[in-house]
C-alpha positions as CSV (number, residue, x, y, z in Angstrom):
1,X,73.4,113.8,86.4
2,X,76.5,111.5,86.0
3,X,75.1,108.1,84.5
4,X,76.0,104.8,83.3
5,X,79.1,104.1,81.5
6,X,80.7,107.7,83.2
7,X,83.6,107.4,84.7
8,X,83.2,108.0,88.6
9,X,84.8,112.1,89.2
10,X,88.2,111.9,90.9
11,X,87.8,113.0,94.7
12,X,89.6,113.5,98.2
13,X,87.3,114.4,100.7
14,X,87.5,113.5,104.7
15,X,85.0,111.4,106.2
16,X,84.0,110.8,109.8
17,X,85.4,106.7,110.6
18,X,85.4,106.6,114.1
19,X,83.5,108.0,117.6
20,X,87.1,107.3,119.0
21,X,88.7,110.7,120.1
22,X,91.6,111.3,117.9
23,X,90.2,108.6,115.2
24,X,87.8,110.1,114.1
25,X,88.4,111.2,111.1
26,X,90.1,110.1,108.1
27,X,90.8,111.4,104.4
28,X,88.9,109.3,101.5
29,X,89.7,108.8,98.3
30,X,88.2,107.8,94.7
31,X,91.6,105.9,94.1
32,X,90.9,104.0,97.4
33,X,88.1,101.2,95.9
34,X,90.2,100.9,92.5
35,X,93.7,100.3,94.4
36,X,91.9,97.3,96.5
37,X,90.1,96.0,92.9
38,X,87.1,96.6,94.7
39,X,83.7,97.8,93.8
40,X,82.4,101.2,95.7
41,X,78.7,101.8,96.8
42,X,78.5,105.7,97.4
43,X,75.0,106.6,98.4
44,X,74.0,110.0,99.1
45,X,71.7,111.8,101.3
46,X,70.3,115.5,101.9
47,X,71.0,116.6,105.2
48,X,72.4,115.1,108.6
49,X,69.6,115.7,111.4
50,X,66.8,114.5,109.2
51,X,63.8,111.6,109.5
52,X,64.5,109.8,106.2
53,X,68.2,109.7,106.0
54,X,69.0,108.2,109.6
55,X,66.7,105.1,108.4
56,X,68.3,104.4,105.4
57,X,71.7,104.5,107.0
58,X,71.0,102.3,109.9
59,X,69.4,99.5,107.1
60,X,72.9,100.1,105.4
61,X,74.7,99.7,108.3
62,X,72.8,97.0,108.8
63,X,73.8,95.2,105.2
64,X,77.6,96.3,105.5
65,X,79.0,92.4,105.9
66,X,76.5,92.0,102.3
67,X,78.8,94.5,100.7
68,X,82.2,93.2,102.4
69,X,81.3,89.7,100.9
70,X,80.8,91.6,97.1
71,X,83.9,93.4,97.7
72,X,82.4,96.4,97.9
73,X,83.4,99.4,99.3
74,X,80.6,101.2,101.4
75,X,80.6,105.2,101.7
76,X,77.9,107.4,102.4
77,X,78.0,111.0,101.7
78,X,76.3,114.4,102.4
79,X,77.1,118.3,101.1
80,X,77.1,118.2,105.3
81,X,81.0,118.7,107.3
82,X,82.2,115.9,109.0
83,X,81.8,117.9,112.1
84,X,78.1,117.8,111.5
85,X,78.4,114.2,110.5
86,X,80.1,113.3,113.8
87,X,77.7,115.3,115.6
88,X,75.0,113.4,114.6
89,X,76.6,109.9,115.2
90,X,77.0,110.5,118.6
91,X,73.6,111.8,118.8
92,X,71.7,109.0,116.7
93,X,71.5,106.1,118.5
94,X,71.2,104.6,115.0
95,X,74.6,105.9,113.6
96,X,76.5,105.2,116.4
97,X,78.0,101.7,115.3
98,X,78.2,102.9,111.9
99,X,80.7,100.6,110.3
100,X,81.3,102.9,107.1
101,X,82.8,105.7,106.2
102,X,80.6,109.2,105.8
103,X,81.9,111.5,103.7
104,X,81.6,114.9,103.7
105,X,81.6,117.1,100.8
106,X,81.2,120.6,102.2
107,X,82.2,122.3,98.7
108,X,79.8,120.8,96.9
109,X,82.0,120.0,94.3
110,X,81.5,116.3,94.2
111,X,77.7,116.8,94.4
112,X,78.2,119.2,91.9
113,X,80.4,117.2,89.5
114,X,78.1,114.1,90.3
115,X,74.9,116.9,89.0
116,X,73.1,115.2,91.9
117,X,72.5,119.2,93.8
118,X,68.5,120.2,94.2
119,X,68.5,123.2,92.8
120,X,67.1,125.4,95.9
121,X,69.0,124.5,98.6
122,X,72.2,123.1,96.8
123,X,71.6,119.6,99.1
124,X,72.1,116.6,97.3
125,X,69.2,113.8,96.5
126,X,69.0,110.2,97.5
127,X,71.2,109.2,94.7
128,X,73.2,105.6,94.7
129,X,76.0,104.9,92.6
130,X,77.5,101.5,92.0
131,X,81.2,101.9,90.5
132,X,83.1,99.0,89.2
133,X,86.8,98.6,90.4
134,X,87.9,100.2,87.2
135,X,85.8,103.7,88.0
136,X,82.6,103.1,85.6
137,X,79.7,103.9,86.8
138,X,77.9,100.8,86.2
139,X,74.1,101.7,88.2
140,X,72.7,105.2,89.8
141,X,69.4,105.2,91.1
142,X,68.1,108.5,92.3
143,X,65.0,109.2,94.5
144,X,62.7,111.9,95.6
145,X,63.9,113.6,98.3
146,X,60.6,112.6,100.9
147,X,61.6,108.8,99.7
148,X,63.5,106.3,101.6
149,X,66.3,103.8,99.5
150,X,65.9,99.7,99.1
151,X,69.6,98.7,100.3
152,X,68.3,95.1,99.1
153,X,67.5,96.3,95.3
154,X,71.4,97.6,95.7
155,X,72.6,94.4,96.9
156,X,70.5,92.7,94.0
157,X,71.7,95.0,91.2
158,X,75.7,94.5,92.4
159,X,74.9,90.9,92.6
160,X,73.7,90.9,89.0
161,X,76.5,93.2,87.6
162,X,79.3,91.1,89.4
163,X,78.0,88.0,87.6
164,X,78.9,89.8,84.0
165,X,76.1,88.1,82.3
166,X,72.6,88.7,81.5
167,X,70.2,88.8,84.0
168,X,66.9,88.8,83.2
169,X,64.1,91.1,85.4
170,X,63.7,90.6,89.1
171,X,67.1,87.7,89.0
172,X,68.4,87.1,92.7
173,X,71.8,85.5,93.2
174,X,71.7,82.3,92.6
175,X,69.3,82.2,89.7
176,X,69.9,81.3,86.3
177,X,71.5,83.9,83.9
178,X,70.2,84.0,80.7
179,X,72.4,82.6,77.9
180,X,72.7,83.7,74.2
């Protein structure tokens, strides 16, 4: 698996944006984050259509003004097409007022390249990557795939990496950094 201090694979994949006919879709790119200076979130799940993943989408959804305010780029992403993806917006009542980007990576090569595939069914794991606006991955956090994400542990550890100091277990924003 890609890790800390990696730079983040170079990518162009197209994502579903939009439940507007005609806008639906739209190309995404790993130069997108860096030419804004911002930071990307990219968190990954198995499979669209599933009882995990839908809940852990809706509480990012749900956290996507938390990100805006960090900067932050928000994309999630699946080995799924954006077909699929758009399928299951418009089915989820959940996804429907999604307010970022999924990607879909139906070559698997990002997954691949990222080494986040399970090695049966070639899906990828609950993996979360937090890039810095220069490409580094600076955090990855992978769970089982039966085990549901804590979009506020994500918001904590880009709160903690954005200050560029030392932060000492369990910190919040707006807690003292430790000093050497």
């Amino acid at each position: 698996m890609l890790s800390l201090g990696s730079q983040f694979p170079t990518f162009k994949k197209t994502a579903v944006v939009s439940l507007e006919k005609g806008n639906e879709f739209y190309d995404i790119t790993s130069e997108d984050h860096k030419n804004n200076d911002k930071w990307m979130v990219m968190f990954w799940w198995p499979k669209d259509f599933t009882f995990v993943c839908p809940t852990e989408i809706a509480a990012f959804n749900t956290k996507v003004s938390d990100f805006a305010d960090r900067d932050t780029i928000l994309i999630g992403a699946s080995t799924d097409s954006e077909f699929v993806h758009l399928a299951w917006r418009k089915d989820h009542e959940d996804l429907r007022g999604l307010k970022f980007p999924m990607l879909a990576d139906t070559s698997k090569s990002l997954a691949e390249e990222l080494g986040i595939l399970e090695a049966n069914e070639k899906i990828a794991y609950r993996v979360t990557y937090i890039v810095d606006p220069q490409g580094i991955i600076r955090w990855v956090s992978a769970n089982d795939l039966s085990v549901g994400r804590n979009v506020d542990e994500v918001i904590r550890v880009l709160d903690a990496l954005q200050t560029d100091e030392l932060c000492p277990c369990n910190w919040k924003a707006g807690e003292e950094t430790l000093s050497v």
